[in-house]
N, C-alpha and C positions, 0 to 999 in steps of 0.2 A: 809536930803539928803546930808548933809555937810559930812558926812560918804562916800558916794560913789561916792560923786566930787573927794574927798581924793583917793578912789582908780583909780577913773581914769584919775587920772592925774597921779597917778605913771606909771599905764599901757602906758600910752602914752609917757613917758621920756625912761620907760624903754622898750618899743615897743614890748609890749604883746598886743595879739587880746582878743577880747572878745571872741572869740572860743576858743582860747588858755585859756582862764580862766575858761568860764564853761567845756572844756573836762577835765580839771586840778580837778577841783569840783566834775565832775562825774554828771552835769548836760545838761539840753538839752540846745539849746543854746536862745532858746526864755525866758529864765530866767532872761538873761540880761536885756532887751529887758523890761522886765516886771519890773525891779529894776530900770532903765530910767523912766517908765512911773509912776511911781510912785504905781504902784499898786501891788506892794508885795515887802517887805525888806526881803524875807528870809535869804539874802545877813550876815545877821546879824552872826546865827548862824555857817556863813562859816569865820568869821574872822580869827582864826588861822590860817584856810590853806589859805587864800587870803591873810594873812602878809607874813606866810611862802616862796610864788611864789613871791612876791615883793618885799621880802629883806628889811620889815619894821617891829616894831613890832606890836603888836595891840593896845597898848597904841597910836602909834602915829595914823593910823588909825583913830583913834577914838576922836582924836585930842587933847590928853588928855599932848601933851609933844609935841615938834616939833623936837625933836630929832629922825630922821629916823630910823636910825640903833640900832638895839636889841643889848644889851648887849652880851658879848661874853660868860658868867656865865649863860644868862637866856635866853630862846627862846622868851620873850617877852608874854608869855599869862600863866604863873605860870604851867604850864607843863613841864614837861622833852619830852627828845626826843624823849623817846620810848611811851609815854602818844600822843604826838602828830602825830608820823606815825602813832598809833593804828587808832585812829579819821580819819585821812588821806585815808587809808587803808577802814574802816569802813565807811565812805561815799562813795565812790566808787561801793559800793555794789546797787544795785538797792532795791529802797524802800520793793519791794514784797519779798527780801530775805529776810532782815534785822532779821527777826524773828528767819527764819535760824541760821546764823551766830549767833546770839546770844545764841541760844540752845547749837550749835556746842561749842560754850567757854565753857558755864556750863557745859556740858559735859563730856569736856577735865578735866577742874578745881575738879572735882568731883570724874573724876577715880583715880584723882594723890593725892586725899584728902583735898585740898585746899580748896573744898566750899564743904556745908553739905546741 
């Protein structure tokens, strides 16, 4: 849980709502809610984009450095920027599409010869 003390204390300096977080996520807002109670850390897999809204990186997050701020060369989670709007982007999507969207790239990638 020392992971999402870590986030909520930046929320709360830097005066983010927990609705501002999960609609940032593209989730509902009882998720929070459920990451307090202890009873699901899905939280985990959202690090990127929860560093990226608080202007930390995920190393510190994760409490692995106490140095707030991501380097100015690295986003902080070994992605590039366009790797991480993708994911950004891509969660946003409601879980029952996801399957979609993914078709839709292979498809794209496919006409233009890039994937076999």
């Amino acid at each position: 849980m020392v992971i999402l003390d870590r986030i909520m204390s930046i929320m709360e300096v830097e005066k983010i709502s927990q609705k501002q977080l999960t609609d940032y996520l593209g989730l509902q807002n009882t998720a929070f809610t459920k990451w307090k109670a202890g009873s699901n850390n899905s939280y985990i897999k959202h690090l990127p984009e929860i560093a990226e809204l608080l202007h930390v990186s995920v190393d510190y997050l994760l409490g692995n450095t106490d140095i707030k701020n991501k380097p100015a060369t690295d986003n902080g989670n070994g992605l590039s920027e366009s790797e991480a709007q993708l994911i950004k982007l891509f969660n946003s999507v409601p879980e029952e599409s996801r399957a979609l969207v993914v078709g839709m790239i292979e498809a794209a990638l496919k006409s233009h010869g890039l994937l076999k």
